[in-house]
MMTF fields as JSON, N, C-alpha, C and O atoms, coordinates in Angstrom:
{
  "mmtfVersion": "1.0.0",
  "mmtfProducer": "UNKNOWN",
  "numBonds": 243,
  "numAtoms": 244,
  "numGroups": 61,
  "numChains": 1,
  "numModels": 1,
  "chainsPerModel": [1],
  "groupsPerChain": [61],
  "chainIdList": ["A"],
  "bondAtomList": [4, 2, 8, 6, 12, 10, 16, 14, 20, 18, 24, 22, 28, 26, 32, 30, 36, 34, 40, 38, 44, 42, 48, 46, 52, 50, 56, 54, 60, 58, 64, 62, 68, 66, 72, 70, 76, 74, 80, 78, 84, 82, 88, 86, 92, 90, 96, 94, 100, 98, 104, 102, 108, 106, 112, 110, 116, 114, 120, 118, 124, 122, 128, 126, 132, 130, 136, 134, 140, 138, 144, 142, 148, 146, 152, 150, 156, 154, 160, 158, 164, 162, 168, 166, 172, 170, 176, 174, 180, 178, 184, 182, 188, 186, 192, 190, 196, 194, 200, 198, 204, 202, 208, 206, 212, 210, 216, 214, 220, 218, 224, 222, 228, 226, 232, 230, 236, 234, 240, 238],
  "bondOrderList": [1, 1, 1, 1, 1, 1, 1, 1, 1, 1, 1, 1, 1, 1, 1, 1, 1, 1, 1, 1, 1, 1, 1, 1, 1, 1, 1, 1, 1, 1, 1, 1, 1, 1, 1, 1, 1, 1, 1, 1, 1, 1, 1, 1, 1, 1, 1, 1, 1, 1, 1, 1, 1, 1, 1, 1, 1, 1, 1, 1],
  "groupList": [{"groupName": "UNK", "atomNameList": ["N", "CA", "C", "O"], "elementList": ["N", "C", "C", "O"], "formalChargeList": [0, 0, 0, 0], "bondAtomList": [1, 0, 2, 1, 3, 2], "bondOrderList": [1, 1, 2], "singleLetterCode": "X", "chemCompType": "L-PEPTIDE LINKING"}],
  "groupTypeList": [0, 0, 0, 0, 0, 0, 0, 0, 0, 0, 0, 0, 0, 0, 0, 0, 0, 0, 0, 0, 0, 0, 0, 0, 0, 0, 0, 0, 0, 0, 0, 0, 0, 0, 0, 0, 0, 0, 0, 0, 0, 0, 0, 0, 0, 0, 0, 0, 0, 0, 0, 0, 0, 0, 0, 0, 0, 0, 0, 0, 0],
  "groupIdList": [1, 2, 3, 4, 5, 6, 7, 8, 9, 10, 11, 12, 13, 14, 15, 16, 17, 18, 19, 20, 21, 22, 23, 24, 25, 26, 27, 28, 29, 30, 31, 32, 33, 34, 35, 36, 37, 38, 39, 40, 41, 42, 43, 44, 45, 46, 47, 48, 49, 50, 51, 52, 53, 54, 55, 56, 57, 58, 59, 60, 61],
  "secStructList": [7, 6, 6, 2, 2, 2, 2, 2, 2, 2, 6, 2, 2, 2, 2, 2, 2, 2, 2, 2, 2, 2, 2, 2, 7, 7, 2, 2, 2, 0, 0, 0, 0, 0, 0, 2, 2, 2, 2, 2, 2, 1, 7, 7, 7, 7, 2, 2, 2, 2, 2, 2, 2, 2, 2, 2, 2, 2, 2, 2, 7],
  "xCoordList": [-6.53, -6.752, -7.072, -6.655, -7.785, -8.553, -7.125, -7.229, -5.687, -4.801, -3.748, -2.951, -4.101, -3.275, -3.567, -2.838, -5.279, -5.703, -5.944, -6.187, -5.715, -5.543, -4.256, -4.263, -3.106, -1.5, -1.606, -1.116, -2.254, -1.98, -3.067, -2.83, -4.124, -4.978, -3.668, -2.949, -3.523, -2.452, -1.522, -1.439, -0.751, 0.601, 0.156, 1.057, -1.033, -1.183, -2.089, -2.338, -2.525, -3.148, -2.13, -2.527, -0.747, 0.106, 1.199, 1.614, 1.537, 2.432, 1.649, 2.444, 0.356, -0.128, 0.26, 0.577, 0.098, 0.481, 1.409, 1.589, 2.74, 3.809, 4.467, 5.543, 3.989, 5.003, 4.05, 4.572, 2.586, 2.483, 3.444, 4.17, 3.43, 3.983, 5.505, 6.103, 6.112, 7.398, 7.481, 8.656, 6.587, 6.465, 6.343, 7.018, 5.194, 5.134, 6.578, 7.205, 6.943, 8.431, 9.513, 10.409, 9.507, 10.995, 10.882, 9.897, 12.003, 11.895, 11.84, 10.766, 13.184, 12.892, 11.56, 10.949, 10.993, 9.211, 8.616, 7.711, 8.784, 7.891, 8.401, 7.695, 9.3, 9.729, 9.602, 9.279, 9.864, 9.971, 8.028, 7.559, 7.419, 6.029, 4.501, 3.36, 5.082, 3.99, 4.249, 3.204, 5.294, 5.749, 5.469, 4.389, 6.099, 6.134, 4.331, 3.87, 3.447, 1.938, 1.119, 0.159, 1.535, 1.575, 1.564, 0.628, 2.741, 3.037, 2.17, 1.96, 1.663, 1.133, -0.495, -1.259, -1.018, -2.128, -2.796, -3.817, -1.496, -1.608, -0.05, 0.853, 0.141, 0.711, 1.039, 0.123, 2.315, 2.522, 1.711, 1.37, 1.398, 1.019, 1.425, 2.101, 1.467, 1.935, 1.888, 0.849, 2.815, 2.662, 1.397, 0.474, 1.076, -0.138, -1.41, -2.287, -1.499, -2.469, -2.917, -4.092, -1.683, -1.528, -1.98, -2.656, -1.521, -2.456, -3.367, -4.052, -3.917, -5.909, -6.622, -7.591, -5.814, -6.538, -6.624, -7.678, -5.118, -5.519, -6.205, -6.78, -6.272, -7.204, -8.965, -9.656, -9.407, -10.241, -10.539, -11.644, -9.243, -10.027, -10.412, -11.375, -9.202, -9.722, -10.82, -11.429, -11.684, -12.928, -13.989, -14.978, -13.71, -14.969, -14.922, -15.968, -14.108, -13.96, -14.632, -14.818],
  "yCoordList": [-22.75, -21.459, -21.63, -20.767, -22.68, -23.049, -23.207, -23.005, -23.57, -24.386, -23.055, -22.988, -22.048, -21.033, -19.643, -18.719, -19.993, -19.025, -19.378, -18.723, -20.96, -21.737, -21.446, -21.255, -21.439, -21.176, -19.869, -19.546, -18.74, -17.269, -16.877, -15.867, -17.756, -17.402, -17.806, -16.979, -19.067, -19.905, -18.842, -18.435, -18.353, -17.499, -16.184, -15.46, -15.75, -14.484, -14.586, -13.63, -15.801, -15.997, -16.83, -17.334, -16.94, -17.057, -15.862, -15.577, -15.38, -14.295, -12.974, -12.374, -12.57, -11.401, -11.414, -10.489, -12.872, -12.544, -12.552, -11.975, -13.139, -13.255, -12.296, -12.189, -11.224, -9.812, -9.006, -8.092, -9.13, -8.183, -8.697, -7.864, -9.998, -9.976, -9.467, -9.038, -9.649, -8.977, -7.741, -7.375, -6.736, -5.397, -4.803, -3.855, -5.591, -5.489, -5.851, -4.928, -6.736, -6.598, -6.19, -6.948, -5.161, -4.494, -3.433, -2.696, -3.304, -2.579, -1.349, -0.756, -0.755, 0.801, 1.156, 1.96, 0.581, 1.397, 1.165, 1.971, 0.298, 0.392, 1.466, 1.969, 1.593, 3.127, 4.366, 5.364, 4.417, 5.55, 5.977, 7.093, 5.014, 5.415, 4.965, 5.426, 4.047, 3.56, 4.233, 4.625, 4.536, 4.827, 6.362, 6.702, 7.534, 8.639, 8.875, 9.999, 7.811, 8.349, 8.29, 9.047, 7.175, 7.043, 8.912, 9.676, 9.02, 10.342, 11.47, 12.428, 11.531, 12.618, 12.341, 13.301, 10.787, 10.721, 11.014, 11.481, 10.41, 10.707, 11.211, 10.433, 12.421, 13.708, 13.321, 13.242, 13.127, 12.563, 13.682, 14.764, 13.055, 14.222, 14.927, 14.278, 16.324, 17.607, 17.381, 16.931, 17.638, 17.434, 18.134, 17.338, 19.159, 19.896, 19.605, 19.836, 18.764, 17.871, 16.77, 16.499, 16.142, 15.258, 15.637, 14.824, 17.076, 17.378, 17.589, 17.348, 18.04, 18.469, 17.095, 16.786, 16.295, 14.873, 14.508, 14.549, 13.825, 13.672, 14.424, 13.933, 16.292, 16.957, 16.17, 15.833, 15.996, 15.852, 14.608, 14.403, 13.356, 12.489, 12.508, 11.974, 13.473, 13.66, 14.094, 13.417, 15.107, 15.481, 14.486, 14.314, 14.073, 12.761, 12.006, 11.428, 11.941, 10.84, 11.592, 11.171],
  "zCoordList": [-34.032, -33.406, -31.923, -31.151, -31.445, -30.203, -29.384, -28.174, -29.919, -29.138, -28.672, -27.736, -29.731, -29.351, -28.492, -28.131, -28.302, -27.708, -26.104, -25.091, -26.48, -24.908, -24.054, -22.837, -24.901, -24.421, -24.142, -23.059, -24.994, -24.92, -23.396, -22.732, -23.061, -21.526, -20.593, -20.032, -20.547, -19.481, -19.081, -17.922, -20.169, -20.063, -19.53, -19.107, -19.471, -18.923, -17.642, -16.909, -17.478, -16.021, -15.069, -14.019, -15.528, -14.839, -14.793, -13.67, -15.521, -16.17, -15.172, -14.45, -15.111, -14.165, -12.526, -11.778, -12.286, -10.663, -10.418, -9.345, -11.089, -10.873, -11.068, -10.48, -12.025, -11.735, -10.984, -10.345, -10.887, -9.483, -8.205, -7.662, -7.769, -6.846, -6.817, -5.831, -8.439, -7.868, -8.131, -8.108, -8.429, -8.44, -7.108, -6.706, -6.271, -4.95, -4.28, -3.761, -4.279, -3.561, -4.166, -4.537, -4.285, -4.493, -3.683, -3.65, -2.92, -1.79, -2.376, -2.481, -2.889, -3.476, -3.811, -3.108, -4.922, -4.936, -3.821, -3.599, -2.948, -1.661, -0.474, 0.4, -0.616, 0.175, -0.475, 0.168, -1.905, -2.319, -2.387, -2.163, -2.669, -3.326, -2.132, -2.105, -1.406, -0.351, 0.811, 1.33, 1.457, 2.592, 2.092, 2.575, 1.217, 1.105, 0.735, 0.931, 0.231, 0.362, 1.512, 1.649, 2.606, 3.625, 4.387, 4.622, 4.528, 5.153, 4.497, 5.242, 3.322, 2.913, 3.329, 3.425, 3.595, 3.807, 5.363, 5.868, 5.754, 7.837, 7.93, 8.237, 7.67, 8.229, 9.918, 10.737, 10.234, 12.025, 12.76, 12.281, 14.413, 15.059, 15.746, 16.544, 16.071, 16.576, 18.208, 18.691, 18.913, 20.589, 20.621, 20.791, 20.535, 20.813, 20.769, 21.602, 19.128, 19.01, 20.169, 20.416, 20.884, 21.22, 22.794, 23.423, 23.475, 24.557, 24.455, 25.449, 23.528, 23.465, 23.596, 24.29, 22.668, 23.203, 24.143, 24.777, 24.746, 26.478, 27.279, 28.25, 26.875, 27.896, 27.427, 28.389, 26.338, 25.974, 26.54, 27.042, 26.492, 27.689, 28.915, 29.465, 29.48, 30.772, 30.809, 31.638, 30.249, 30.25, 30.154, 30.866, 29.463, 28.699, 30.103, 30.398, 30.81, 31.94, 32.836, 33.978]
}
């Protein structure tokens, strides 16, 4: 029992990283699912946004 519960740790403490890592590289889920949560988390910014800031540095200065 000791010899098979030794093979069945080995195979899954090698067997786990090796398909995270190839889960992580496949490009399609990394565009379709990292990149599209990306955008929903930081939304690009608006020119407008983008002058209030610079006015806001100029002020601070």
């Amino acid at each position: 029992m000791g010899v098979k519960l030794e093979v069945f740790q080995m195979t899954h403490y090698l067997t786990f990283p090796v398909a995270m890592f190839w889960i992580a590289s496949q490009v399609r889920w990394f565009e379709d699912y990292v990149i599209q949560h990306k955008k929903e988390l930081w939304p690009p910014e608006k020119e407008d946004q983008l002058g209030e800031l610079e006015e806001f540095r100029q002020d601070m200065k």
